[in-house]
N, C-alpha and C positions, 0 to 999 in steps of 0.2 A: 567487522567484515567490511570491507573496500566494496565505493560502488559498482565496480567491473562485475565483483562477486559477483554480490545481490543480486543483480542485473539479469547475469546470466540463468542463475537459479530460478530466477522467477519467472522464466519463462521457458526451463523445465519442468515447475511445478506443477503437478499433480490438483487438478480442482475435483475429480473423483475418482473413480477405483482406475477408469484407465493408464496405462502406462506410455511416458511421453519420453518419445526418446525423437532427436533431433541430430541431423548430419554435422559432423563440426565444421564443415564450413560456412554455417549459417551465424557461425561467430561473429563475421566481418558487418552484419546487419547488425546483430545485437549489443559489440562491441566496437563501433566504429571508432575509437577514442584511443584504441587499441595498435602496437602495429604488429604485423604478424609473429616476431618474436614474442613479442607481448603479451599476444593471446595464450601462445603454444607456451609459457611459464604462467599463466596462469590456468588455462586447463591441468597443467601440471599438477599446482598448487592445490588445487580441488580436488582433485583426483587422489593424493599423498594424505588428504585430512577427511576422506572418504565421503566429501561432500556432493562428489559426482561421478559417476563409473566412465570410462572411456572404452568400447568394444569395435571389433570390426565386424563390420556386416555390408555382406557382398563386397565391393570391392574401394568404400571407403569407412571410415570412422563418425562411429555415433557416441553422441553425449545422455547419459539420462541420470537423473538424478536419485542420490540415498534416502533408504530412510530418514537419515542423520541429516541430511541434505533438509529431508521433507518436514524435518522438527526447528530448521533453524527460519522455514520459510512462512509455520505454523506462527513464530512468536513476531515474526517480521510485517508480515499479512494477512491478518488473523481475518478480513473480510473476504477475502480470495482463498483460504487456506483451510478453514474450523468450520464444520458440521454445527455446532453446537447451537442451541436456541438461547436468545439472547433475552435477558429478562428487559422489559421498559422500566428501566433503573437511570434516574440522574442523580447525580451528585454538587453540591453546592456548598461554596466556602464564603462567608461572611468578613470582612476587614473591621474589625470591634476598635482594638484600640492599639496605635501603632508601638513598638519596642523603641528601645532609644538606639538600637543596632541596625534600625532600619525606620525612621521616621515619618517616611512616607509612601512605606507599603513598596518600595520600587524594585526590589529584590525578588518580593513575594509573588508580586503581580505578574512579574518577567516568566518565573514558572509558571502560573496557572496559567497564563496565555498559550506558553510553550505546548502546552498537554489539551490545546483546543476547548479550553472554555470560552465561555462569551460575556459579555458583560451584558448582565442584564438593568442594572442601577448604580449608582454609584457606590464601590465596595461590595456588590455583589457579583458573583462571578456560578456560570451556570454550565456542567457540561453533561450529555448522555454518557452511563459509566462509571466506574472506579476515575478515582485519581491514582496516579502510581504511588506504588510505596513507598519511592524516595520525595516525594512532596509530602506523603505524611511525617516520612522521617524527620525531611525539613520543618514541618509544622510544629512538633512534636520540642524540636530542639532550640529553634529559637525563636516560635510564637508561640507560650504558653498563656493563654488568656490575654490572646490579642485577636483570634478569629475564634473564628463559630465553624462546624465543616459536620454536612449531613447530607442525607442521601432523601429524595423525593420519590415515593413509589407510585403517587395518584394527581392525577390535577382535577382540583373541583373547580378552579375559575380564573380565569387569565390565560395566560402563559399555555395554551396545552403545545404536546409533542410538533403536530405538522406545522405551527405559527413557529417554534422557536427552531424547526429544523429549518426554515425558509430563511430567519433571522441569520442563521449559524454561515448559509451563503453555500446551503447544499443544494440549491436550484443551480447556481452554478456549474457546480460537480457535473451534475446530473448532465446538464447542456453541453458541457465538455465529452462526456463520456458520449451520447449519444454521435458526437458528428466524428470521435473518434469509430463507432461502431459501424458509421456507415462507411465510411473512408477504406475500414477493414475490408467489409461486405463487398464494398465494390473492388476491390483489389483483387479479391477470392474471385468474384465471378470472372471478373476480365481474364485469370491464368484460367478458368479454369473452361474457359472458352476460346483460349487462344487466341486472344486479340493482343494482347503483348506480354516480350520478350522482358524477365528479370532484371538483367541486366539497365534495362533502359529506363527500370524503376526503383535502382537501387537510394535513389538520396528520398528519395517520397516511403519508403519501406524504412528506412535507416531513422526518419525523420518521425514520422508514426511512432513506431515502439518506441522511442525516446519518449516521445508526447505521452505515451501510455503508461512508462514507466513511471516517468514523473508524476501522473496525477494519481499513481495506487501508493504512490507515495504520501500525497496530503490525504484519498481516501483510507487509509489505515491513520492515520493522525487524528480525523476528526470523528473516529469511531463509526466508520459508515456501517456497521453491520447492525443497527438501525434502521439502515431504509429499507431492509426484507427485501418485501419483492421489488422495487422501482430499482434495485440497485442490478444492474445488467455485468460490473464486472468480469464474471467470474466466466460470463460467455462470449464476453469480448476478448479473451484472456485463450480460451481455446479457440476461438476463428485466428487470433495471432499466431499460434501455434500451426494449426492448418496450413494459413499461409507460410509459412517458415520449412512446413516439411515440402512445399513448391517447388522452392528455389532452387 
């Protein structure tokens, strides 16, 4: 799926039982990258592969998004998307002894990093989580008794959760998310107090949800549904939407 998709989806999606339906002219915010041909074949596109309904109500056109829609947003942004309780599960791959197909681990390494591990020592690599399936497949296929890969359910000494999640550079996240929340917050109150006009905030609105988009990007990457409660997403995620039904 194209980032335009995604994009749009994700900020139809559904964080609980309410129903989010959004005017489609709120497209030009969400898909600024877009030009209005552009948009209107890919609302198309969505709509033809039942990923998002197109209806009229009153006197223009609303977007909201499918079931099917809400499954493809579940595997996409499983920390904005999944109810589920997450167990304190990490997983850890050791570097034993290198293959001659790959010498010096450079191949191996390239994925585990990809999938948000961290390196905790040299050759070892540490992430909250499964690894995917296709790193074990990779594992499986051409590092046979060259790594060690187990999963850590407790910490008696070192290393526990909060130290390695600071390590991981999810203080970061965090600090990002919040100045995005307030930037939201203030934007809500100002419409919703008439101190200004949309228009006159469209590259600061446009600019925003980009920003936002982009870090539910790395926070689905590095397994944020770890930080429970400090993790504010999923309600910055509907204040974006609020403002979106403004405009």
């Amino acid at each position: 799926m194209k980032k335009s998709s995604k994009k749009l989806l994700f900020y139809l999606g559904q964080v609980d039982e309410t129903v989010v339906s959004l005017d489609a002219s709120v497209s030009q915010y969400i898909l600024p990258e877009l030009s209005v041909a552009g948009t209107r074949s890919l609302l198309y596109l969505l709509n033809k592969n039942f990923l998002l309904e197109i209806f009229t109500y009153q006197k223009g056109k609303q977007l909201r998004i499918t079931a099917s829609g809400m499954r493809q947003l579940k595997g996409l942004f499983p920390a904005f998307f999944t109810k589920e309780e997450v167990e304190e599960q990490w997983s850890c791959i050791v570097f034993i002894k290198p293959p001659k197909s790959d010498k010096a681990f450079r191949r191996l390494r390239y994925l585990v990093l990809a999938e948000g591990a961290q390196t905790m020592t040299r050759g070892v690599y540490l992430k909250p989580g499964p690894f995917s399936d296709s790193l074990l497949k990779t594992c499986e296929e051409f590092y046979k008794q060259a790594v060690s890969l187990f999963t850590v359910g407790n910490w008696i000494f070192g290393f526990d959760s909060l130290n390695l999640l600071k390590k991981m550079a999810v203080d970061d996240q965090l600090n990002s998310l919040s100045g995005i929340s307030k930037e939201v917050d203030q934007l809500l109150d100002n419409f919703l107090q008439n101190k200004i006009q949309h228009h006159q905030q469209k590259k600061q609105i446009v600019a925003l949800l980009e920003r936002f988009y982009e870090l539910a990007l790395t926070v689905n990457g590095t397994n944020q549904l770890h930080l429970s409660q400090e993790f504010q997403g999923k309600i910055i995620l509907q204040h974006c939407q609020k403002l979106l039904k403004l405009l």
